[in-house]
C-alpha positions in Angstrom: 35.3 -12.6 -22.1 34.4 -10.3 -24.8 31.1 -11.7 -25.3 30.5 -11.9 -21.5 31.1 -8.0 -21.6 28.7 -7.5 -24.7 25.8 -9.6 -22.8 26.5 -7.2 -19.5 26.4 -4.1 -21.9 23.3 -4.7 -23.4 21.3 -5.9 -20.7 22.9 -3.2 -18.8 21.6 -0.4 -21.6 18.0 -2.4 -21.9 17.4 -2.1 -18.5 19.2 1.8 -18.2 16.6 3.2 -21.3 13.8 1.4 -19.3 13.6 2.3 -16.0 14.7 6.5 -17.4 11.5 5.9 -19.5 9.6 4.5 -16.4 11.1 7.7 -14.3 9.8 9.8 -17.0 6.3 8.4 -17.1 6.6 8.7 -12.9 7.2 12.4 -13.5 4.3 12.8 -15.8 1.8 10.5 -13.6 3.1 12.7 -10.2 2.5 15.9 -12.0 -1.1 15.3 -13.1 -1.6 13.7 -9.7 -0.7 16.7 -8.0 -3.5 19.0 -10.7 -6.0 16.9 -9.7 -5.0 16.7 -6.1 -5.6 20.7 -5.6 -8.6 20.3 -8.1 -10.7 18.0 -6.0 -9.2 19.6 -2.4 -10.8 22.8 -3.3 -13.9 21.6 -4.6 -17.2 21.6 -1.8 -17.1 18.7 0.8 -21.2 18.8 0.8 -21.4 15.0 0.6 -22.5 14.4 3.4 -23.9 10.4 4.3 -24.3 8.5 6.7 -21.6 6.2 7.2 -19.6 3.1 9.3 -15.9 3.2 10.0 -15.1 -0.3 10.0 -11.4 -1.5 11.3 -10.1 -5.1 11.9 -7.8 -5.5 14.9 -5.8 -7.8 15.8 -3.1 -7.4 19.0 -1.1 -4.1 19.1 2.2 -2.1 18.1 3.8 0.7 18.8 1.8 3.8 17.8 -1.1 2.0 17.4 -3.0 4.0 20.7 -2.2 7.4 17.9 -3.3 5.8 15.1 -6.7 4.6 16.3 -7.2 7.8 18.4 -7.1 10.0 14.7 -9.8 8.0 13.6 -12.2 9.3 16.6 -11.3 12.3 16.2 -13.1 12.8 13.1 -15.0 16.4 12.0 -17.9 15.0 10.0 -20.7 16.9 9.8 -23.3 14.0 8.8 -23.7 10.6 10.9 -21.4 7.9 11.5 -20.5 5.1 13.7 -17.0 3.2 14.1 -16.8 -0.6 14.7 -13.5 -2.6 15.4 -13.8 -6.1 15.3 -11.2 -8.8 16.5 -11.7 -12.4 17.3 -12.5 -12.3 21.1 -12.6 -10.2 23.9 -9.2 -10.6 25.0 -7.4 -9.6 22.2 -5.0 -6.4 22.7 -6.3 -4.3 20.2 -9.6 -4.3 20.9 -8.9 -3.9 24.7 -7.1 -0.6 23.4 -9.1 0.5 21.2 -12.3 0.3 24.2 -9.5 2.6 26.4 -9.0 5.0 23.6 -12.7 5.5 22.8 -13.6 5.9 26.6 -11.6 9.5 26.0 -14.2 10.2 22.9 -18.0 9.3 24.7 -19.4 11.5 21.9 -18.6 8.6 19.1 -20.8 5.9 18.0 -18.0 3.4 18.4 -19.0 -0.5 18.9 -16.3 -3.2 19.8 -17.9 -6.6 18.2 -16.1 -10.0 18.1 -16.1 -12.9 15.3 -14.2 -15.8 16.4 -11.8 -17.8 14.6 -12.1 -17.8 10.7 -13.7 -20.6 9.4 -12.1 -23.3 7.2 -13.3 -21.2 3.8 -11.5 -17.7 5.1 -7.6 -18.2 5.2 -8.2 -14.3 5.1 -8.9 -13.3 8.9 -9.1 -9.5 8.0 -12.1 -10.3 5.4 -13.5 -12.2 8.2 -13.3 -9.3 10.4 -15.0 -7.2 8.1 -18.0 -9.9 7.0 -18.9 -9.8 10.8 -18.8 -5.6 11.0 -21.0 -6.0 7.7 -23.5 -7.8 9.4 -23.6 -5.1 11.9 -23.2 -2.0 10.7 -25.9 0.6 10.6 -25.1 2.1 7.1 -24.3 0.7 3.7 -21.2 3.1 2.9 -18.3 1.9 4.9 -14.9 3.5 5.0 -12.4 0.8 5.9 -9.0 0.9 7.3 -6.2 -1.2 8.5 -4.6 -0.8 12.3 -1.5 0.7 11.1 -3.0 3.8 9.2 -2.9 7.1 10.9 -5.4 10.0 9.4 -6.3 13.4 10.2 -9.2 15.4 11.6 -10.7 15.6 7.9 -9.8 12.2 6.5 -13.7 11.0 6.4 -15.3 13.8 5.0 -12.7 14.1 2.1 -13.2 10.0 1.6 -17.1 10.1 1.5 -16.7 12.8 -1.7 -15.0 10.0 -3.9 -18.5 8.3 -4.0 -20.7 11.3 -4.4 -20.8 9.9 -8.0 -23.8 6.7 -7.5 -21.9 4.7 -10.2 -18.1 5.0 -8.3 -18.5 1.4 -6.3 -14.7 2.0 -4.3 -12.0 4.4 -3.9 -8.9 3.5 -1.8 -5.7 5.5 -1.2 -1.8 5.8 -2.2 0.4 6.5 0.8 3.1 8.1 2.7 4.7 5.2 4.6 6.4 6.9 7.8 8.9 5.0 10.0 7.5 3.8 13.4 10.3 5.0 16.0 11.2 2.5 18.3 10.6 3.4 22.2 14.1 1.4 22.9 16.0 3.9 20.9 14.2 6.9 20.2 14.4 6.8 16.3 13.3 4.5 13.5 15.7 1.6 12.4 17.2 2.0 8.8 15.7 -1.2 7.5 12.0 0.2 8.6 12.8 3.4 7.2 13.5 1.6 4.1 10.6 -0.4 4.1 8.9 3.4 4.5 10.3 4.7 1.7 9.6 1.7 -0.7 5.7 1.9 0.6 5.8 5.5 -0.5 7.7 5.9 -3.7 7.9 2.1 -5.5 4.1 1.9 -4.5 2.7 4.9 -5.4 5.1 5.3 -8.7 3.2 1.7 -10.0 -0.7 3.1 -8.9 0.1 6.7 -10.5 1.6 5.6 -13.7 -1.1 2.3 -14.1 -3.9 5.2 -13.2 -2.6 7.7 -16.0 -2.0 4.8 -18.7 -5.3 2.5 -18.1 -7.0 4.3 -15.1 -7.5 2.7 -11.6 -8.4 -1.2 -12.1 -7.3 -2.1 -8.4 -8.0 -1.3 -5.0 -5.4 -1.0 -2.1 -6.9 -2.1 1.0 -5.2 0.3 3.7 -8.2 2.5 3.7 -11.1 1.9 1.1 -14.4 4.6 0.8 -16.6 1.3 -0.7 -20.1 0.5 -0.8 -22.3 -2.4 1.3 -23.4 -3.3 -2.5 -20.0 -3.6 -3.9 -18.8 -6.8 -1.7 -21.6 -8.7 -2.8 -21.2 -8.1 -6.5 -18.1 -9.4 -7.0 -18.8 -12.8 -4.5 -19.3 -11.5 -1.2 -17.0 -12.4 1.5 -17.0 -15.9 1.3 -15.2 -15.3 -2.2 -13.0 -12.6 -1.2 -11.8 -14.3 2.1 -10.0 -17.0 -0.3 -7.6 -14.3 -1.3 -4.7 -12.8 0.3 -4.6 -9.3 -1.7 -8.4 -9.1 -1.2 -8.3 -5.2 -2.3 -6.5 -5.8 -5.2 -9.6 -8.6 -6.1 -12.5 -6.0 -5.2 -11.4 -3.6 -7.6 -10.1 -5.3 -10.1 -14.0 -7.3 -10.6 -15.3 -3.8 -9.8 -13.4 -2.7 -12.8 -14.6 -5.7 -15.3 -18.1 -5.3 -14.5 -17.8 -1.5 -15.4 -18.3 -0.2 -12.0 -16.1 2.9 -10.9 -13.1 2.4 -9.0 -10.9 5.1 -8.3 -7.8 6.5 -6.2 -8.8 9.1 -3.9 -6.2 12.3 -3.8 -6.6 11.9 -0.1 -3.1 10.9 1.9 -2.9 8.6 4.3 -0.1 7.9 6.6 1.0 4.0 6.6 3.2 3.5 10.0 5.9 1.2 9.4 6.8 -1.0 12.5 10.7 -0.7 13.3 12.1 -4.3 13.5 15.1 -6.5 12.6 15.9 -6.6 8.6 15.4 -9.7 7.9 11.6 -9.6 9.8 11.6 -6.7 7.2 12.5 -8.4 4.1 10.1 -11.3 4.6 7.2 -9.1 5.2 7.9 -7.1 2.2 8.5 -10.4 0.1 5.1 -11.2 0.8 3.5 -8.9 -0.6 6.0 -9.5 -3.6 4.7 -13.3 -3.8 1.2 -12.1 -3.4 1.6 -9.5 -6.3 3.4 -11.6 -8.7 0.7 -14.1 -8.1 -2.3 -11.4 -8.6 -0.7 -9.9 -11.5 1.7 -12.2 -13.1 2.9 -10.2 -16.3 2.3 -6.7 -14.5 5.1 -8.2 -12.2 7.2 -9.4 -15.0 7.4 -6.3 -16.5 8.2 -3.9 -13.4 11.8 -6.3 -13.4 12.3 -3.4 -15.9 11.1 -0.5 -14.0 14.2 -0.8 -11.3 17.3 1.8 -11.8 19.8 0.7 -9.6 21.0 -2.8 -10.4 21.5 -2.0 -14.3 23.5 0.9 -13.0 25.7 -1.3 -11.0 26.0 -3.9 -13.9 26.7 -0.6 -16.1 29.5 0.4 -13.7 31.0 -3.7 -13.7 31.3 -3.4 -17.3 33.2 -0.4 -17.2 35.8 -1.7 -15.0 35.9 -5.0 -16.8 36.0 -3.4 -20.5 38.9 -0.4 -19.6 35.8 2.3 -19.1 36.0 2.9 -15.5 35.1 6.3 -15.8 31.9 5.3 -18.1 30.9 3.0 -15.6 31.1 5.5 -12.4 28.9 8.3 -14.7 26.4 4.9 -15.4 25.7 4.5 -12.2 25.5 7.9 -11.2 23.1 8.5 -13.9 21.4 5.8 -12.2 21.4 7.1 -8.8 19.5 10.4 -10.4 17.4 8.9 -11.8 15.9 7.4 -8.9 16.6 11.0 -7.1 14.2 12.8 -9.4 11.3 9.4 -9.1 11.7 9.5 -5.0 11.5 13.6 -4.9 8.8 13.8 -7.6 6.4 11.2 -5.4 7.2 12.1 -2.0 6.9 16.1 -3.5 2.9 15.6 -4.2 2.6 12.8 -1.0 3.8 16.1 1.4 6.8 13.7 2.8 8.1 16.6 5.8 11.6 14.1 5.6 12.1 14.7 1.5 15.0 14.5 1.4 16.5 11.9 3.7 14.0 9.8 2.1 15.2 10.4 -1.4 18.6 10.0 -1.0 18.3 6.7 0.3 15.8 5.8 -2.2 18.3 4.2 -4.6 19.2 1.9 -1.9 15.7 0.8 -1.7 15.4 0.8 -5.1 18.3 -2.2 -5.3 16.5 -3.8 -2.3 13.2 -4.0 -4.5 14.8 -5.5 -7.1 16.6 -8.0 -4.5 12.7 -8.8 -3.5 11.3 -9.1 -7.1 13.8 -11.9 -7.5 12.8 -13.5 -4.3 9.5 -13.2 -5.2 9.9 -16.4 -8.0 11.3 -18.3 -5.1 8.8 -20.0 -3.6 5.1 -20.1 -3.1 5.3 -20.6 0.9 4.6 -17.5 3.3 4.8 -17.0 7.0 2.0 -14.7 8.5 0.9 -14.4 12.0 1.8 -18.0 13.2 1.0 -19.9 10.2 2.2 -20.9 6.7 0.2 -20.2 3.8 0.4 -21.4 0.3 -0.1 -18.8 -2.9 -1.9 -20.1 -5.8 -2.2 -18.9 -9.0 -4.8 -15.9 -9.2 -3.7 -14.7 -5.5 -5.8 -17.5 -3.8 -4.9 -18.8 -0.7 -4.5 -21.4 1.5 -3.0 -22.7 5.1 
């Protein structure tokens, strides 16, 4: 028992210094965020190119009519188009997104189909996007996933990040934001879990990886990139073999020394409401997918969690005659994911602060829960089919 007690301590302590160091880097990495944030927001918007909107569809949500509406409602002064591309005709999305533009006449919008991937793209979205390529008027595109909702001045602020001609890509850290559910009225707790992860565990990782190495990654909700870019690191025939195709863009971006950056621009990321366990699975497989695109990066964020060495702090304290040592550990713990949540959702503008913070340790425990699952298995269910992850992020039914 007594050496039971001392393994519990120490891995208990280990993991306690850890993730307060993490939080403190968090702090530091918000903070500068947040300088540069007002730096570049106050700076002339007088970039000004042409450019295509390009968004994959495929079916409809809830919220989806808002979300694709904020993109035609764009105030750009220079010339741009939007496309959506699904795989036929029929397909939901596209038949809403053709009724939502019929209320903007003044857009260049274009509805374009692509069919069903071919054998070499086990990524439909890439395949989406290879067909509004070969399209598209313009060779900057600004690209954007159905579930991301913008305002008026989202694409003139996401045309500045490539004013510079050497900055090949800049994508966006976001403020994930509970869809409510028409049955009820409000968001269920597991989505507005799943919100809260999106905005704080997320962006706490991009922030602290920016300010220690700079931005070797992309994330593909919305991504200011250029035509050139795609075909420099393999075009889309390459990139459609992945399953975290941002994170492969700018990370070869990166190696071959072109610049990749994260915009200070926020985006809204709507988070369907649905049953926990549809919840947890999506969010493991994004887990899967990350611990297969970065494999020791993944290791080491085991460490960056708060709550569960709390919890193993507070067992030892009942189990060695500390009880009251073990209730302050986990409190401590509990703070320390306080101060991470409010820090993040402080400089992301979160309007729900602090209901999202408090329950932030609770998402915190349900990370770690997924970072476990994530070394369980290399099998994923998406949209009707089962994939396989291999090593390097590739992917395959």
């Amino acid at each position: 028992m007594k050496v039971l007690l001392h393994v519990i301590f120490w891995v208990a302590m280990v993991g306690s210094v850890t993730s307060s160091i993490y939080c403190g880097m968090v702090l530091a990495a918000a903070a500068r965020f947040g300088l540069r944030k007002r730096r570049e927001q106050s700076a002339p918007a007088d970039f000004l190119p042409a450019v295509s909107m390009l968004k994959p569809l495929h079916g409809t949500e809830p919220g989806m009519e808002r979300n694709i509406a904020s993109f035609f409602e764009q105030e750009y002064p220079g010339e741009w188009e939007l496309l959506f591309c699904a795989r036929f005709d029929t397909d939901e999305g596209l038949k809403l997104a053709r009724a939502v533009g019929q209320a903007y006449p003044q857009v260049d919008a274009r509805y374009v189909t692509c069919g069903e991937p071919t054998p070499k793209f086990h990524n439909a979205k890439v395949y989406s996007l290879a067909k509004m390529d070969s399209v598209a008027k313009n060779d900057l595109y600004v690209t954007s996933d159905a579930d991301v909702r913008v305002e008026k001045d989202y694409l003139l602020r996401m045309v500045q990040t490539l004013k510079d001609p050497h900055m090949g890509l800049a994508s966006c850290i976001y403020l994930g934001t509970a869809q409510p559910d028409t049955g009820n009225g409000g968001p269920g707790f597991a989505s507005q879990l799943d919100a809260v992860g999106k905005s704080v565990e997320m962006s706490s990782g991009v922030l602290v990886a920016d300010m220690l190495e700079g931005t070797k990654f992309a994330l593909g909700a919305t991504m200011a990139v250029r035509k050139k870019s795609f075909q420099d690191v393999g075009g889309f025939d390459e990139l459609g073999q992945f399953y975290a195709d941002d994170f492969v863009i700018g990370n070869r971006l990166a190696a071959q020394g072109t610049g990749v950056k994260m915009a200070t621009y926020i985006i809204r990321l709507m988070v369907q409401d649905s049953p926990f366990w549809l919840s947890f699975r999506n969010q493991l497989r994004w887990m899967q997918s990350t611990r297969r695109s970065r494999p020791w990066g993944h290791l080491g964020s085991g460490l960056t969690f708060a709550m569960p060495f709390g919890l193993l702090g507070l067992v030892w304290g009942l189990l060695s005659g500390h009880a009251v040592i073990g209730v302050l550990w986990l409190l401590a713990m509990v703070v320390n994911r306080w101060l991470q949540a409010g820090a993040i959702l402080g400089v992301l503008g979160d309007p729900d602060i602090l209901f999202n913070a408090m329950i932030y340790p609770l998402r915190d425990l349900l990370g770690w829960v997924l970072w476990v699952g994530s070394y369980g298995g290399e099998n994923f269910y998406y949209r009707g089919k089962v994939y396989k992850l291999k090593d390097g992020g590739r992917v395959e039914e």
